[in-house]
C-alpha positions in Angstrom: 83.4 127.3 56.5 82.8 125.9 53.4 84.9 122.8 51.9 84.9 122.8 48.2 86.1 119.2 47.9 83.5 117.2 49.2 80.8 120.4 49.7 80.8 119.8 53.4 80.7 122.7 56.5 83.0 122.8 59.4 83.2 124.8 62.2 84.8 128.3 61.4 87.5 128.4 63.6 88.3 125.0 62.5 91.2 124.2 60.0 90.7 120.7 59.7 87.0 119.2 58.0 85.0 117.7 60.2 83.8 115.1 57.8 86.7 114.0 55.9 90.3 115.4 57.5 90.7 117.4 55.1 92.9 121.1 56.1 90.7 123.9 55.2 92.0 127.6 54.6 90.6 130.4 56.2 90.3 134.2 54.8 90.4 136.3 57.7 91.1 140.0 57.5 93.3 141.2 60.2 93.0 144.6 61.6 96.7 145.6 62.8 97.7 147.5 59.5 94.6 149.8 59.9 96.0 149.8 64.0 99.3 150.6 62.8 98.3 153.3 60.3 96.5 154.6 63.3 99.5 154.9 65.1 101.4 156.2 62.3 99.3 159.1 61.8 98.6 160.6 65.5 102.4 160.2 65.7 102.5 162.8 62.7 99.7 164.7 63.6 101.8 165.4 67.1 104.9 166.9 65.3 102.9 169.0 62.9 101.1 170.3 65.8 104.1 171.6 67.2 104.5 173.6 64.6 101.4 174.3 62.3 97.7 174.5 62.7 97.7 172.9 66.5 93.9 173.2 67.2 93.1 171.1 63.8 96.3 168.6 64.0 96.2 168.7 67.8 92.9 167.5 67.9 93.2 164.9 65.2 96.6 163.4 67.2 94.3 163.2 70.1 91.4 161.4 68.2 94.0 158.6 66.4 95.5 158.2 69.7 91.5 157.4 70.8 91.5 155.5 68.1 94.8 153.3 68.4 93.5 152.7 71.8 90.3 150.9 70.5 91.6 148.9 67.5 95.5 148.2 68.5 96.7 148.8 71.9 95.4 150.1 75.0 99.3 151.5 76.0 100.2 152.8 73.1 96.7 154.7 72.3 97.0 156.0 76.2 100.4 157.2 75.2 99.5 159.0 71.8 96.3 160.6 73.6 98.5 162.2 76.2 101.0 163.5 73.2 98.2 164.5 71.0 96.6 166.9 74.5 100.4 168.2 74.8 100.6 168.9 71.2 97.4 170.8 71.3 98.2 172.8 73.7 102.4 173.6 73.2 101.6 174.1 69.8 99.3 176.6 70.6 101.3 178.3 73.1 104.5 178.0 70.7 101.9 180.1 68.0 101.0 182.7 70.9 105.0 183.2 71.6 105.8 183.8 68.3 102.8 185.0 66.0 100.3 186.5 69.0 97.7 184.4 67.3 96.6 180.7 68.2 95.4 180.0 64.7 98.4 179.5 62.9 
């Protein structure tokens, strides 16, 4: 990491300079928002699989529940996948009860 005061580098982790004491700031992204949006939207995807288009929202419950498993939590994304697979296939079954179709 760069120090702008004395144009020194220190160890990235660091948030103290190594030459002078100085505290340095890092800029670190973190990734739990883009976790949490992951979350957000397999949970939707599940409830509008219930009752619309299960194969396509189904399907894309069960892939942000994949993906919540990789970025967030391992739990949770386990949790989600599981739902999203349900979804899938009561929303399909709840199409075939009432439309005779799977498609809709």
């Amino acid at each position: 990491m760069y120090n702008s005061q004395n144009g020194s580098y220190s160890v990235a982790n660091s948030s103290v300079c190594q030459s002078c004491g100085n505290v340095t700031l890092s800029y670190e992204k973190s990734t739990s928002n883009k976790g949490t949006l992951y979350a957000v939207l397999g949970w939707a995807f599940f409830a509008i699989s219930l009752l619309f288009m299960p194969l396509l929202f189904g399907a894309a419950a069960l892939f942000m529940g994949f993906m919540t498993y990789t970025v967030k939590s391992e739990i949770h994304g386990l949790i989600l996948m599981v739902f999203g697979a349900a979804g899938l296939v009561l929303g399909s079954l709840f199409s075939f009860i009432v439309a005779g179709t799977m498609f809709i």
